[in-house]
ZAMARGU-4260 file (C-alpha; in steps of 0.2 Angstrom, whole numbers, plus 5000, padded with zeros to 4 digits):
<rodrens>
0) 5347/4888/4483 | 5333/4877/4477 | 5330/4858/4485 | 5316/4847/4480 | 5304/4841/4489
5) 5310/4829/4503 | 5296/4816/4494 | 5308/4817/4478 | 5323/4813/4490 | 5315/4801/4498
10) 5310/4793/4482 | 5326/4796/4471 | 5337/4787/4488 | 5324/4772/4489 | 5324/4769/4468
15) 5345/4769/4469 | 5345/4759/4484 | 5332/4747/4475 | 5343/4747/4460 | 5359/4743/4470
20) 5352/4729/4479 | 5343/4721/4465 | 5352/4727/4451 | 5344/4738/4437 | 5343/4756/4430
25) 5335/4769/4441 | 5322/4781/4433 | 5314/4793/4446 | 5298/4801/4445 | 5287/4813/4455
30) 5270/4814/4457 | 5269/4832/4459 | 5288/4836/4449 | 5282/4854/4446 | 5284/4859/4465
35) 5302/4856/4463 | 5301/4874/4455 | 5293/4881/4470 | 5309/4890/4481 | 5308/4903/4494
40) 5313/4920/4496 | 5316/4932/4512 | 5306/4945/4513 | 5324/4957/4514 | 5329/4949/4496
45) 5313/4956/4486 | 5312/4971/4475 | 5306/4985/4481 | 5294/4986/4468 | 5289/4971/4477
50) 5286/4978/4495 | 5274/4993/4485 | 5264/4976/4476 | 5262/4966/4495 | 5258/4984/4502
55) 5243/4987/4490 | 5237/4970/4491 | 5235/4971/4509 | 5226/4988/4510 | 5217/4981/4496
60) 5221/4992/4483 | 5219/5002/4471 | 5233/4993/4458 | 5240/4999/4446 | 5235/4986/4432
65) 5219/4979/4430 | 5222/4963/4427 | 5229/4964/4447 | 5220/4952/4459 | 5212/4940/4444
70) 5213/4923/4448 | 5228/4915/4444 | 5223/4899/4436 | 5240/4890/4439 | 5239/4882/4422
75) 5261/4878/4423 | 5254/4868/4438 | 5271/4875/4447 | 5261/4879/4465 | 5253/4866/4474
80) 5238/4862/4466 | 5224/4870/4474 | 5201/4873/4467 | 5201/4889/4452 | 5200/4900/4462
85) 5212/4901/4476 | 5227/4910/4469 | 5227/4931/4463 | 5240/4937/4455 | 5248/4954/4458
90) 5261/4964/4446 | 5276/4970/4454 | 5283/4985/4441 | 5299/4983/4432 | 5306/4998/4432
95) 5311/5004/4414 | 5298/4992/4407 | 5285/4999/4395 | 5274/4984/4402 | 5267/4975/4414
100) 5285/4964/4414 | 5288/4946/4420 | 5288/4949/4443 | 5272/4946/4450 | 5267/4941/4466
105) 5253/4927/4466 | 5243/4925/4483 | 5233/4911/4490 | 5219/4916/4502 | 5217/4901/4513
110) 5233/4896/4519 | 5238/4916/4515 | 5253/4912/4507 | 5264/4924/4494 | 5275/4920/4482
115) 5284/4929/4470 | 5289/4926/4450 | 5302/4936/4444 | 5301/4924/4426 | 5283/4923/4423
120) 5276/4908/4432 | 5292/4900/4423 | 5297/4897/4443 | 5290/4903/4462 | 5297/4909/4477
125) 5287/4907/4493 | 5291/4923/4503 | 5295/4921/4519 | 5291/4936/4531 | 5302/4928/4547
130) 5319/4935/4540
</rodrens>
């Protein structure tokens, strides 16, 4: 289950409670709407093909694609926004797919956070390794 960031909450609650008191419409908008597209994942619930991708990228390779490990220029603007530079992305295989597919796993190396796409940057996952 996804949930918005607790600043779209906060901010949808206060605009209805503005609207109630004073009377009105309430339109709500976000600074950053796009991070409402950002979920997470357990670790358990990836692919396996997934657990071969986070493998390779901590050993440091080789991958199997040679786009692997390119910046990941976040042009959707669905992850937080960060400098060019500071997310990679990773494919995780599709089996039966004659291509590179729609999974990937896109890294960002300061915070060292993961998170998987299983629609092509359409929506992210944060992976988290504590379950």
């Amino acid at each position: 289950m996804r949930f918005p960031p607790r600043i779209s909450r906060i901010g949808a609650a206060a605009a209805l409670l503005s609207a109630l008191v004073v009377g009105g419409t309430v339109t709500v908008t976000t600074a950053n709407a796009a991070v409402s597209s950002v979920g997470s994942i357990c670790y358990s619930d990836l692919p396996t093909q997934a657990y071969d991708t986070l493998d390779l990228i901590a050993s440091g390779g080789p991958f199997p694609y040679s786009e692997d490990g390119e910046v990941f220029q976040n042009r959707e603007g669905v992850l937080p926004k960060q400098s060019t530079g500071y997310y990679h992305e990773y494919t995780v295989k599709t089996p039966g797919s004659s291509t590179r597919g729609a999974r990937r796993i896109v890294t960002g190396e300061e915070y060292e956070e993961d998170y998987y796409t299983a629609d092509h940057y359409v929506t992210f996952d944060l992976i988290d390794f504590g379950c």
